[in-house]
C-alpha positions in Angstrom: 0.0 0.0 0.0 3.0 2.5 0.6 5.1 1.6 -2.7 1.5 2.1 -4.3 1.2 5.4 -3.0 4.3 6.4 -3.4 4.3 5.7 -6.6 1.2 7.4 -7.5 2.4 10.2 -6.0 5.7 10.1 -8.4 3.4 10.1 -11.4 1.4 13.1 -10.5 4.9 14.9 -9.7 6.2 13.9 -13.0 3.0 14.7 -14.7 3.0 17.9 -13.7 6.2 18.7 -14.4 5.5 17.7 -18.1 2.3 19.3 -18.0 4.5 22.7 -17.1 6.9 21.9 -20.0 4.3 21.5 -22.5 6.0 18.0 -23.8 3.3 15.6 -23.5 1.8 14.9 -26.9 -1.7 13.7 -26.4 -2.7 10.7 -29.4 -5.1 13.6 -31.1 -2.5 15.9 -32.2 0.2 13.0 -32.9 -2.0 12.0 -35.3 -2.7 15.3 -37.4 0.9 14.3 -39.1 -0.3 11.1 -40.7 -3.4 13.2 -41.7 -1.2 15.5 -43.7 1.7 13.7 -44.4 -0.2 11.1 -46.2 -1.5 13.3 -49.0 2.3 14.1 -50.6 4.0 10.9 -49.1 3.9 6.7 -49.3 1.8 5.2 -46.5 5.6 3.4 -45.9 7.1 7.2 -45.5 5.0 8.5 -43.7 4.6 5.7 -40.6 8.9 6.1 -40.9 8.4 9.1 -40.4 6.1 9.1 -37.2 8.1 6.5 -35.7 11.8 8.8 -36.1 10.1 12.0 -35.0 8.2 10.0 -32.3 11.4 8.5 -30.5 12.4 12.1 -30.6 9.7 13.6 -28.6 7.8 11.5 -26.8 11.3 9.7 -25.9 12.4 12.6 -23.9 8.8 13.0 -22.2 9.1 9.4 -20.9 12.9 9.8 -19.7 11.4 12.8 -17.8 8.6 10.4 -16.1 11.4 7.5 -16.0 10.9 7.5 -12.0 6.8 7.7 -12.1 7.1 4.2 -14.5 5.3 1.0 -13.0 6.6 -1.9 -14.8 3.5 -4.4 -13.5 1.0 -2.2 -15.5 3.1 -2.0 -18.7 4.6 -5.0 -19.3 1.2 -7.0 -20.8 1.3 -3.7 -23.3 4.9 -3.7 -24.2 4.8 -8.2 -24.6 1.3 -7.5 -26.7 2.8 -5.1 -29.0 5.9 -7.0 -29.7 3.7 -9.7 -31.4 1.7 -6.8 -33.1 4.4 -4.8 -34.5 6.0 -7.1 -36.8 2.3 -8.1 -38.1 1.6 -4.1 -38.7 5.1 -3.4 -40.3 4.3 -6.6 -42.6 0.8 -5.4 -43.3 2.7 -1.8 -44.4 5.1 -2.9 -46.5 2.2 -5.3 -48.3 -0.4 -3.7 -48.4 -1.6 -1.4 -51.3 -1.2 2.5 -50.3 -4.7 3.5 -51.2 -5.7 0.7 -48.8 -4.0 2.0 -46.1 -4.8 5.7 -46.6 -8.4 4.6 -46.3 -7.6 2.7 -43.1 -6.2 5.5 -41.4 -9.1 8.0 -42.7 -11.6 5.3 -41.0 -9.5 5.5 -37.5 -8.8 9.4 -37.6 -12.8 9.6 -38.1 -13.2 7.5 -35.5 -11.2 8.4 -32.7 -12.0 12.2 -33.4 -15.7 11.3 -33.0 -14.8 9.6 -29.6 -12.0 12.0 -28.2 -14.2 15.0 -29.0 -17.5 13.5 -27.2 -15.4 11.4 -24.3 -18.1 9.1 -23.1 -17.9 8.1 -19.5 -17.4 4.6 -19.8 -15.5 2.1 -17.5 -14.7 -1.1 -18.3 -15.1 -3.5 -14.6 -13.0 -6.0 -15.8 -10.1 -6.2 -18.4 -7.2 -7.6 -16.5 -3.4 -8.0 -17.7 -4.7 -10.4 -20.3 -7.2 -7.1 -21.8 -3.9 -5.0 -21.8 -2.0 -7.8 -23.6 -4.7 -7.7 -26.3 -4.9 -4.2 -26.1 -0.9 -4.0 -26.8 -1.2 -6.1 -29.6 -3.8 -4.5 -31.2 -2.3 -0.9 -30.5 1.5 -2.7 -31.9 0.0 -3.9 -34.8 -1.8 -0.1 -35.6 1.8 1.4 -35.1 3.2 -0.9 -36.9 0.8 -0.5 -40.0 0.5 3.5 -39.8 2.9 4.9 -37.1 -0.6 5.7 -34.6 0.9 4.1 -31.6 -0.9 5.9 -29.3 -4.3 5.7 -29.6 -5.7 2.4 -28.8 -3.9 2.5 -25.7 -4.9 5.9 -24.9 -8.9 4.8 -24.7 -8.3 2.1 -23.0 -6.2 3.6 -20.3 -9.4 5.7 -20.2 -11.8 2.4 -20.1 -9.9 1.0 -17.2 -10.8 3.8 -15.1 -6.8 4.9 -14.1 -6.3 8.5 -13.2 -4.9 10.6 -15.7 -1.4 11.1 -14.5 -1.3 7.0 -14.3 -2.5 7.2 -17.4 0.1 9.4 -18.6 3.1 6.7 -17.4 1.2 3.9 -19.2 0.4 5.3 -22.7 3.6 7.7 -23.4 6.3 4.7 -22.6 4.2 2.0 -24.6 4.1 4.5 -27.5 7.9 4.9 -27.4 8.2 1.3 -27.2 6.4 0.8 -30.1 8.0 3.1 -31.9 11.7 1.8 -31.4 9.9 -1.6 -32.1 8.7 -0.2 -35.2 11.5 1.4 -35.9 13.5 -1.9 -35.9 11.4 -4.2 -37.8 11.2 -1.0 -40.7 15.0 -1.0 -40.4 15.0 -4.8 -41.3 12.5 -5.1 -43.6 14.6 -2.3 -45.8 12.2 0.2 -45.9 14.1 3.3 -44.5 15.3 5.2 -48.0 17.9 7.5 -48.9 14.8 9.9 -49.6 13.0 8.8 -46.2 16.1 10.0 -44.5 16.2 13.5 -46.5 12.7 14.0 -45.6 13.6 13.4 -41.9 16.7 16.0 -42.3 14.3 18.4 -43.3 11.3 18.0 -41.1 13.6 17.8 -37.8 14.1 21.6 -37.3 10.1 21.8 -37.5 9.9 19.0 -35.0 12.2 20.9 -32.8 10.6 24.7 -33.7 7.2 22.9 -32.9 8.1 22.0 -29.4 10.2 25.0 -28.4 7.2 27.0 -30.0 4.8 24.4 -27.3 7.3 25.6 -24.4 6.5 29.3 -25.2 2.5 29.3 -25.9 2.2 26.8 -22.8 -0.7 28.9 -20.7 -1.6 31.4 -23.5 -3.9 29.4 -25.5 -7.3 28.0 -24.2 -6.6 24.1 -24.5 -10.1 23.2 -24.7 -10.5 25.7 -28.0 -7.3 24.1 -29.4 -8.2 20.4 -29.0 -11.5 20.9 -30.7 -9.6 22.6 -33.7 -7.2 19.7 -33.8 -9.8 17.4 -33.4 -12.2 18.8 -36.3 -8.9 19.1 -38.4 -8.4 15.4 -37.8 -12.5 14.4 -38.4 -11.8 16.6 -42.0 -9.0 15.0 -42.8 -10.3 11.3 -42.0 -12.9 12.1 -44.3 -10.7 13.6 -47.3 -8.1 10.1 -46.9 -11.7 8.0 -47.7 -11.8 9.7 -51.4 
């Protein structure tokens, strides 16, 4: 009962210190990228893409909350997505690219239309083994399009876990996915000479983008701002379907 408390009480320290950075990248505005991205690059590009830029930032965001992590609540995600990855990255590099644009249109409409309404539902049960399948599910999504957030993100939510707990669960299994990912792209030979130039260019925006974060933190309404992203992503959904 103490080591649980205290390390509750490590997550909310943690969490607010990111909260004050402005470095936590909620799934919502992660996946406005793909949204855009995938209109002027290969499905195969653009999940590359995600996965460099995501070990980037949300990397340093879970080293911050490296002390607030609790192993026994990610481990069934992180062994669940290392089944799903390599079935996502395989699905990627197969798959026809109008296929998958369509696929990710379908999940940006639906987890806008979710995010933006938020129902209040718990889930009573779900266990490690609901996690497991959760992780390989949310693996196989990142793996397929670079989303390795989302999945996890509701179900976090489902399970009822305060937000700050929920914050050390979904951040560090989204970074694991994304090295996983990053891997099994790296061996199936999909990271290109032109890949890599389109990373060397889109770096100093990734870096503008969060210093730009650090200075707006507590000037913009957040509410206002998550709708915007949110109809952007619903638009954009709907524009990948045609």
């Amino acid at each position: 009962m103490i080591r649980e408390r205290a390390r509750s009480g490590r997550c909310r320290i943690a969490a607010r210190q990111l909260q004050g950075r402005r470095l936590e990248t909620p799934a919502d505005r992660r996946a406005l990228a793909p949204s855009l991205w995938l209109y002027i690059l290969t499905p195969v590009q653009t999940a590359t893409l995600i996965v460099a830029f995501g070990l980037i930032v949300q990397g340093y965001s879970v080293w911050k909350l490296r002390g607030a992590l609790d192993w026994q609540k990610l481990w069934p995600f992180i062994a669940g997505a290392a089944i799903g990855v390599p079935a996502g990255v395989a699905l990627l590099t197969w798959s026809d690219p109008r296929s998958v644009r369509i696929a990710v249109g379908i999940i940006l409409i639906l987890y806008s239309v979710y995010a933006f309404f938020r129902p209040a539902l718990k889930l009573s049960g779900g266990g490690r083994a609901g996690d497991a399948a959760v992780g390989l599910l949310n693996g196989a999504l990142g793996g397929l399009t670079g989303l390795a957030g989302i999945l996890v993100t509701i179900w976090c939510g489902l399970r009822g876990w305060p937000k700050d707990v929920q914050r050390t669960v979904f951040q560090p299994v989204a970074v694991a996915i994304f090295l996983m990912s990053a891997i099994w792209l790296g061996a199936k030979g999909t990271v290109t000479a032109e890949t890599a130039k389109f990373f060397v260019m889109g770096l100093p925006c990734v870096l503008g983008g969060t210093w730009l974060g650090l200075k707006l933190f507590g000037r913009i309404d957040e509410a206002t701002f998550r709708k915007i992203v949110l109809a952007l992503l619903f638009l954009s959904g709907v524009t990948l379907l045609f």
